[in-house]
N, C-alpha and C positions, 0 to 999 in steps of 0.2 A: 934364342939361345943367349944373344945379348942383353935381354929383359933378365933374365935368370941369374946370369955373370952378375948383374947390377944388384940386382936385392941381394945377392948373396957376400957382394960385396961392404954394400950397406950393413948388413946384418955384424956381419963380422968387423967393419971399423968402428963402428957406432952400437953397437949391441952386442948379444952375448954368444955365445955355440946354443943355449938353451934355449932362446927365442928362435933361432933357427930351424931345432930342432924341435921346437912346439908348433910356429908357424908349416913346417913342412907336415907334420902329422895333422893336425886341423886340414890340411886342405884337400890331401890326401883322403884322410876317410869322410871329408866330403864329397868326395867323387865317390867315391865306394859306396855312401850311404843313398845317393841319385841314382847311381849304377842299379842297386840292388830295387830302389822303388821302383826304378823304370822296369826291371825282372820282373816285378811283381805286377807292373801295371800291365805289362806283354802277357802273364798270365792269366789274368783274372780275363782279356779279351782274346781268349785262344779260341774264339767263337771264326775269331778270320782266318781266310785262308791265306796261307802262306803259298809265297809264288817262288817257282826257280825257273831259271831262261833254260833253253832248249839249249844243245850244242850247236843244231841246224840253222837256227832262224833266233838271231837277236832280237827281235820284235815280239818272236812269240811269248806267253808264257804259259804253263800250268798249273794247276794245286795241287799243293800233297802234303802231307800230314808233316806237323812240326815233328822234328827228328828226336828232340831233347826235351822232356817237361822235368823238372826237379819237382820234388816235394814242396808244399807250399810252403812249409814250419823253419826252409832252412832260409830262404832268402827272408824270412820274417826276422827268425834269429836274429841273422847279420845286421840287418837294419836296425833292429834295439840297440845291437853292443857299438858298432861305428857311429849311430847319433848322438851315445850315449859316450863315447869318448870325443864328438867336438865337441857338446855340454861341455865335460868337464875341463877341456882345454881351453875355451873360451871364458870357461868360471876361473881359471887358475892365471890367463893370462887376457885381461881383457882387451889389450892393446893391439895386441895379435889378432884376438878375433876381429878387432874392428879395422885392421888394416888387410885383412883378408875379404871382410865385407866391399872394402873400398876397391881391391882389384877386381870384384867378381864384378860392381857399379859399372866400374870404368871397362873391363870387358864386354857386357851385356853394351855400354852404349858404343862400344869400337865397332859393336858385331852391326846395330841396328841402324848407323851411320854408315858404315861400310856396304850392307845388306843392296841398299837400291844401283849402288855403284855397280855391283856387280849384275843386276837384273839388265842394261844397258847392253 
């Protein structure tokens, strides 16, 4: 939450409401657009079985049929129009894109720096 406070504070002494609100929607429907491939990747291998725990026995498990399959054509949709709005966000505000690129960098190496700490 104090990561958040900070860029938003930055944003706003040093830059515009617009970059803000460019930056917030870039990153946003970059999740949306992972979100929806990872949908699509869960579907295409609906060949596995899905597990639920027992209420008896925490150890056990069983298989039983995915509860929800959606039509393929919508999670396809979504994913054209959300990648096709960071395109254009990233074409309209390059600076944005690339400072969004640089948290997701610094992320990915917090997570994979962190990662064995926690295996201990």
């Amino acid at each position: 939450m104090i990561f958040n406070a900070s860029i938003t504070g930055i944003y706003i002494l040093f830059g515009s409401f617009r970059g803000l609100v460019t930056f917030k929607g870039i990153s946003e429907y970059s999740v949306y657009a992972l979100t929806c491939l990872s949908a699509l990747i869960s579907h295409k291998s609906s060949d596995i079985e899905f597990s639920t725990l027992l209420a008896d026995d925490a150890q056990a498990q069983t298989s039983t049929e995915q509860p929800y399959k959606t039509f393929v054509a919508n999670p396809i949709i979504f994913l054209v129009v959300s990648t096709a709005l960071v395109v254009r966000g990233i074409i309209s505000e390059p600076w944005i894109g690339l400072g969004l690129a640089s948290v997701v960098v610094v992320g990915r190496i917090a997570y994979y720096w962190k990662k064995p700490l926690a295996a201990e």
